[in-house]
N, C-alpha and C positions, 0 to 999 in steps of 0.2 A: 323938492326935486321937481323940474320939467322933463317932461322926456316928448321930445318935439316926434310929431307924426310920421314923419322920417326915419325916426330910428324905430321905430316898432316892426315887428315882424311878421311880413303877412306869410299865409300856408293854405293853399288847396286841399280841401280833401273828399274824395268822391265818397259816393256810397256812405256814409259815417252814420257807424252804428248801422249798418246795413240799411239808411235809408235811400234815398233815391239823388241821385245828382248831384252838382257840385257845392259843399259848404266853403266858404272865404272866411278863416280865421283871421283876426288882425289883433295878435297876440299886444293888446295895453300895458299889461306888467305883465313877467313871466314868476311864475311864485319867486323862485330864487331873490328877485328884487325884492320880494314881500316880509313884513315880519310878522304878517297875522298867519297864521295857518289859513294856507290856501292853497287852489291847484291849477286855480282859472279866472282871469282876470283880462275880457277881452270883448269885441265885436264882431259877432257872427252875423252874415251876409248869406240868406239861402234865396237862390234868385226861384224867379217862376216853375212849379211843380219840382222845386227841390225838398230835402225833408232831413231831418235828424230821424232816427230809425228809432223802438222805443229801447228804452235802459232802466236800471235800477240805480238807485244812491242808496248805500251801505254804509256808513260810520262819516256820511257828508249829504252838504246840500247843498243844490244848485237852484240861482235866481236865475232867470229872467224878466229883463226889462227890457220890452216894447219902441223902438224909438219910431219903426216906420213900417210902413205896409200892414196887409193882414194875412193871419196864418191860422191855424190850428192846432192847437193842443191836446192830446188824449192823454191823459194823466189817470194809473190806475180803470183804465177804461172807460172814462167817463172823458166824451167830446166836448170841446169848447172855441169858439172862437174867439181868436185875441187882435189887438190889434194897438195904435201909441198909444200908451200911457199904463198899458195892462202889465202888470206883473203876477207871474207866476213864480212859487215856493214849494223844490219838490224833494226831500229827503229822509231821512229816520226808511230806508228798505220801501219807500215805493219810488214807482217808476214813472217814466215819460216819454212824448214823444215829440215834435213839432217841425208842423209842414207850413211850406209859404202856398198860402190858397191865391194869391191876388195876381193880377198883371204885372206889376213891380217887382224888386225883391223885398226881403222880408228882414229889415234890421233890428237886431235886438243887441242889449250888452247882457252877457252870461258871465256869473261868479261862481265859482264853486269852492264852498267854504266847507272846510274838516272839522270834524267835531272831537 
């Protein structure tokens, strides 16, 4: 299966997870396409002093991978800066957050796999 960039679906969302400014989802597979258990299959785009606010994963885990810019991550309270090629793995009831620290925005692909 192709699914040309055109048909994916992008979405706005302020505030997300109560963090600060606007996140660009660009929904790549929606689960429903999917046959693994899953809930999130996409590229998020958080531009300059945007942020995902922090959260827990409960009976799931969610990746990030790094494609461009740099940001930070506070995972479980412990700060990190990430930046291409860094992936983070945060699931099993702890939590996360991440902010684009750079000039640019900050692109990553985020999956959120069910366990």
């Amino acid at each position: 299966m192709i699914k040309r960039a055109t048909a994916m679906e992008r979405e706005l969302r302020e505030r997300m997870r109560d963090g600060t400014g606007t996140v660009e989802i660009l929904h790549v597979f929606r689960a429903a396409e999917l046959k693994g258990r899953s809930r999130l299959f996409a590229r998020l785009r958080l531009g300059p002093g945007s942020s995902i606010g922090y959260h827990v994963h409960e009976g799931e885990e969610e990746i990030f991978y790094i494609l461009s810019g740099s940001g930070q991550v506070t995972e479980n309270g412990v700060v990190s800066p990430v930046g291409p090629g860094d992936a983070v793995l945060t699931g099993g009831g702890a939590g996360h957050s991440i902010a684009c620290t750079g000039d640019g925005s900050l692109d990553l692909l985020a999956v959120i796999l069910l366990y």
